[in-house]
C-alpha positions in Angstrom: 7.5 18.7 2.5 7.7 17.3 5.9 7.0 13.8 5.9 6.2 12.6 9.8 4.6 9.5 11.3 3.0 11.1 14.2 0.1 9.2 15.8 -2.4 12.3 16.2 -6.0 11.5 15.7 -6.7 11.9 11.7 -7.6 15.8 11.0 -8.3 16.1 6.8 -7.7 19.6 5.6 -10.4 19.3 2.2 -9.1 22.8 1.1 -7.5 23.9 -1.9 -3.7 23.5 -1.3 -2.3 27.0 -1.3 -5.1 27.5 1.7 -3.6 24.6 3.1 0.0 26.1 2.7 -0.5 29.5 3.7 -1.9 27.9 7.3 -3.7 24.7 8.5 -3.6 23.0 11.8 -0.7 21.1 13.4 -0.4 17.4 11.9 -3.5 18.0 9.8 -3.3 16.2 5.9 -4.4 17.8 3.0 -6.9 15.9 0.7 -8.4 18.6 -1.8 -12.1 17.4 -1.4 -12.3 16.6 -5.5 -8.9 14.5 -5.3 -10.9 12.3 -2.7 -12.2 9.7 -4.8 -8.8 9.2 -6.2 -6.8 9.1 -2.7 -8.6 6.8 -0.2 -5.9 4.2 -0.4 -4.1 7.1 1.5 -7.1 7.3 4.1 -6.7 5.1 7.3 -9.0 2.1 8.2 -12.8 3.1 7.9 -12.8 2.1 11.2 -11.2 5.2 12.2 -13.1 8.2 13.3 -11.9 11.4 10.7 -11.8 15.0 11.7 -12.3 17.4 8.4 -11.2 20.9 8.3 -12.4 23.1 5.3 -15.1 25.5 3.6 -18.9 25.1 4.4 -19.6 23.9 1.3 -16.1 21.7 1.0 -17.6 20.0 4.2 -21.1 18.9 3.0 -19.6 16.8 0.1 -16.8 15.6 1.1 -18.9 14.5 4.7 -21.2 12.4 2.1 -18.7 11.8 -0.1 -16.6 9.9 2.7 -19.8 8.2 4.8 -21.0 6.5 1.8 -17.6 5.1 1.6 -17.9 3.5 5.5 -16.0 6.7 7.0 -17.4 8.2 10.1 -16.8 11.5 10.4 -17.0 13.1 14.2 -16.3 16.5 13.5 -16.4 19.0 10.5 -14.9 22.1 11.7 -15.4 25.3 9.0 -12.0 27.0 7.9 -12.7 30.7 9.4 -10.3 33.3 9.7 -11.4 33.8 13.0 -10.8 30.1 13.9 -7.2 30.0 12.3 -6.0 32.8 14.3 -7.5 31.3 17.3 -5.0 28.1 16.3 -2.4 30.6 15.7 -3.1 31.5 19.0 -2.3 28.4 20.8 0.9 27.6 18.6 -1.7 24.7 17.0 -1.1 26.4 13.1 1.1 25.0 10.9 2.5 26.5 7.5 3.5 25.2 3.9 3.5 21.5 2.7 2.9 18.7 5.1 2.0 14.8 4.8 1.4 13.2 7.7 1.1 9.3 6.8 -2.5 7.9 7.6 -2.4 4.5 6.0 -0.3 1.7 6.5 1.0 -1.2 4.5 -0.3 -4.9 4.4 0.8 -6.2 8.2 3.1 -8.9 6.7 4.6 -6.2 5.0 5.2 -4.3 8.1 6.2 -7.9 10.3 8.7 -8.2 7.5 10.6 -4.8 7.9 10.2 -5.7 12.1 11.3 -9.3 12.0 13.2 -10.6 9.0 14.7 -7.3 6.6 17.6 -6.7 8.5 18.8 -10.0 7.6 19.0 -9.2 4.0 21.9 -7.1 2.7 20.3 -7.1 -0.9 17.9 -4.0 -0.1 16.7 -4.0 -3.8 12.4 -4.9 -3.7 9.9 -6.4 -6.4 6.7 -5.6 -5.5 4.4 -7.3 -8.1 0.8 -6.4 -8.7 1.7 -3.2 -6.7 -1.8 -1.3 -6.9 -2.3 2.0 -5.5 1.5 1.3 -4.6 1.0 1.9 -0.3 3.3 -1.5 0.4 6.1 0.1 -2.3 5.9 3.2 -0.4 6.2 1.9 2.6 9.2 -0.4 1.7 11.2 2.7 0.2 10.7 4.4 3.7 12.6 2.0 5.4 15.5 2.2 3.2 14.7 0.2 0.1 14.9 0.2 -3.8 12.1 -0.7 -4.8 10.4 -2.2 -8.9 6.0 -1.7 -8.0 5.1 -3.6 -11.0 1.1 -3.4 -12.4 -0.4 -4.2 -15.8 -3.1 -0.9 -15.0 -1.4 2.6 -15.9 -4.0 4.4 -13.3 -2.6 1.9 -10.5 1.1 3.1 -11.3 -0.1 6.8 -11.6 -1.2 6.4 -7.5 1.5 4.9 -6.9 4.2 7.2 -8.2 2.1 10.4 -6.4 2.2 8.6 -3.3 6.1 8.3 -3.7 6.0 12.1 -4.4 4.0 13.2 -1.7 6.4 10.5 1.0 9.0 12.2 -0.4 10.3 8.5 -1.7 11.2 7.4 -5.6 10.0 3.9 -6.3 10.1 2.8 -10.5 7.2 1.7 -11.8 7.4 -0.9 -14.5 3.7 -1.3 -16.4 3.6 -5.2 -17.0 0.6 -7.8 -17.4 2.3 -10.8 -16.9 -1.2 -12.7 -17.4 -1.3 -12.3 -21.1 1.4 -15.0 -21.3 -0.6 -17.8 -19.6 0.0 -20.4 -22.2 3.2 -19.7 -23.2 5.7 -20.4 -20.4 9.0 -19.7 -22.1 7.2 -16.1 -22.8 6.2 -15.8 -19.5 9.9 -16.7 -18.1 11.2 -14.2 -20.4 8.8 -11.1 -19.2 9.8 -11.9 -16.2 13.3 -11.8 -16.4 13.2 -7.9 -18.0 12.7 -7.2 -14.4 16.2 -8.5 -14.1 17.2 -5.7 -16.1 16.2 -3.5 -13.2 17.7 -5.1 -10.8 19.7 -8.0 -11.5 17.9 -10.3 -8.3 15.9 -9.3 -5.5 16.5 -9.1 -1.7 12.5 -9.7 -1.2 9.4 -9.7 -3.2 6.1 -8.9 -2.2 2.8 -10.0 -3.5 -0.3 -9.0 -2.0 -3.9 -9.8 -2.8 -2.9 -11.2 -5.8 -2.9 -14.6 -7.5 -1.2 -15.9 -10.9 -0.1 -19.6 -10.4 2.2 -19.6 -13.6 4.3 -17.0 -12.3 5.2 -18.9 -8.4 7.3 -21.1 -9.4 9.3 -18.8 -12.1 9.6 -16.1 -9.4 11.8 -18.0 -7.4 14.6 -17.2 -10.1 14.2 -13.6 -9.6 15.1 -14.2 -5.5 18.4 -13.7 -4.5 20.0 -16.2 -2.0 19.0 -15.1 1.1 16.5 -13.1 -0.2 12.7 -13.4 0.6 9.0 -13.9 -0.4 6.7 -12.1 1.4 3.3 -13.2 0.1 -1.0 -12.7 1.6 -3.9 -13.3 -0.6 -7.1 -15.0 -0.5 -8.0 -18.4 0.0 -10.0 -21.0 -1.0 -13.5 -20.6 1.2 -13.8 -16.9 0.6 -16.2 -17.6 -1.9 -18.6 -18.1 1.3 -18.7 -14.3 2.4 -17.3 -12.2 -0.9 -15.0 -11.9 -3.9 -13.0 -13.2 -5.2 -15.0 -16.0 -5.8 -13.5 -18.1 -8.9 -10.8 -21.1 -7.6 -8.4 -19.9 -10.1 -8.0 -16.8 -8.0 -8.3 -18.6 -4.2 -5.2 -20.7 -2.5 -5.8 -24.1 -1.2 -4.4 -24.5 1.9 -1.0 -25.5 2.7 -0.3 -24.4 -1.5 2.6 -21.6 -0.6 4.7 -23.9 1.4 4.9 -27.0 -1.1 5.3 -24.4 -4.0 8.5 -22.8 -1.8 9.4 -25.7 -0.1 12.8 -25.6 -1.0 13.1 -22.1 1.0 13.1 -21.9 4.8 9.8 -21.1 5.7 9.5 -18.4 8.6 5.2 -17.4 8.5 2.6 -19.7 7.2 -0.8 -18.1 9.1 -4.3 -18.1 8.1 -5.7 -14.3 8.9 -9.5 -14.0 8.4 -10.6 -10.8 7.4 -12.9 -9.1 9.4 -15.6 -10.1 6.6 -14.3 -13.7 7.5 -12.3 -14.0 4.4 -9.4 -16.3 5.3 -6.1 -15.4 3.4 -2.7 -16.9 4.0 0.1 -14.7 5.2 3.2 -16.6 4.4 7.3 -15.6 4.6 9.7 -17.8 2.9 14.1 -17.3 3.0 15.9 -18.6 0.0 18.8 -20.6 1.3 20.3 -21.8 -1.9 
């Protein structure tokens, strides 16, 4: 599998794969159109125009599949034979497996790896609340071993294929840390199983994502001069969308007196393009 960031317009190959493998078009990605639903945290920003590439009939639903779900698609180009040897043609046909990488990870995720990783020599990751697993990936690439950590089998199951198809290894650990909520000694002592994984962590990363119980107890699981790399909602959101219960929404300034004992490096509000302010906030453990 060759697994290249190459920044070509978006071209979805909706064929079976062994169509796909036996020849597709340079740079093109192959999304089976009935594994769609399950693989649009692979898709790029809906504000991206898409390109599809497939059967007749392939094209129809996976064209209405993918507008009802804010895509707009500006070409749907049927899979003829006569077409493919045209490609073959113009050395524009590529052969067996290829991924090209159309998403990309939570920005303060990315400004991490560009800003602040290669101050940390403990290159071991939490990432808690993981989800479809895109920010584990993406960590792995650059060189990290990385714990995605989810209470929802399905989430861990997305992320583990998405390792597969990167050609990455991240361990999942299925965990619901909220079940403990009143019981803070039971809480500390899930927790620390993750030490068993890795004994501290260089960084961990939590993203849309909100348990108050566990902030404080995650500082234990940071190694000196390791980091917290941390963007969710906050409190106002309730004004546009979800979420819209308090318990799930930080008040402002709440990140930096929770780590204020770290050296704080980002501490931004980022509205959303729905308006939803979140804070993106960076934190270095110094002792």
């Amino acid at each position: 599998m060759n697994n290249q960031e190459i920044a070509h317009p978006p071209i979805l190959d909706i064929r079976p794969v062994a169509l796909f493998q036996k020849a597709h078009i340079l740079y093109s990605s192959n999304f089976p159109v009935a594994e769609l639903p399950e693989r649009l945290h692979e898709l790029p920003v809906r504000t991206q125009p898409i390109s599809l590439f497939g059967l007749p009939s392939e094209l129809q639903t996976a064209t209405e599949f993918l507008t009802s779900k804010g895509y707009s698609i500006t070409n749907a180009q049927i899979a003829s034979d006569e077409e493919l040897q045209m490609l073959g043609r113009h050395n524009a046909l590529g052969t067996g497996d290829s991924y090209q990488r159309l998403w990309e990870p939570a920005k303060i995720v990315s400004q991490f790896i560009n800003e602040y990783a290669d101050k940390c020599s403990n290159k071991n990751a939490l990432d808690l609340a993981c989800g479809a697993g895109r920010d584990s990936v993406y960590m792995a690439m650059k060189g990290w071993e990385v714990a995605s950590v989810d209470y929802l089998p399905s989430a861990l199951q997305k992320a583990s294929d998405l390792a597969m198809r990167c050609k990455q290894s991240i361990n999942t650990i299925l965990m619901d840390l909220e079940k403990f909520d009143l019981q803070k000694t039971s809480l500390e002592n899930e927790l620390n199983k993750l030490r068993h994984v890795n004994e501290l962590f260089g960084c961990v990363i939590v993203i849309r994502y909100l348990h108050r119980p566990n902030l404080e107890l995650l500082k234990n699981l940071i190694d000196i001069g390791g980091f917290i790399v941390y963007q969710t909602f906050m409190q106002g959101c309730e004004k546009f969308g979800r979420p819209k219960n308090p318990k799930f929404l930080l008040q402002q300034g709440e990140l930096a007196e929770i780590f204020s004992d770290f050296n704080i490096l980002v501490d931004e509000i980022e509205y959303l393009n729905d308006g939803r302010p979140t804070n993106r906030f960076i934190a270095r453990k110094i002792e």
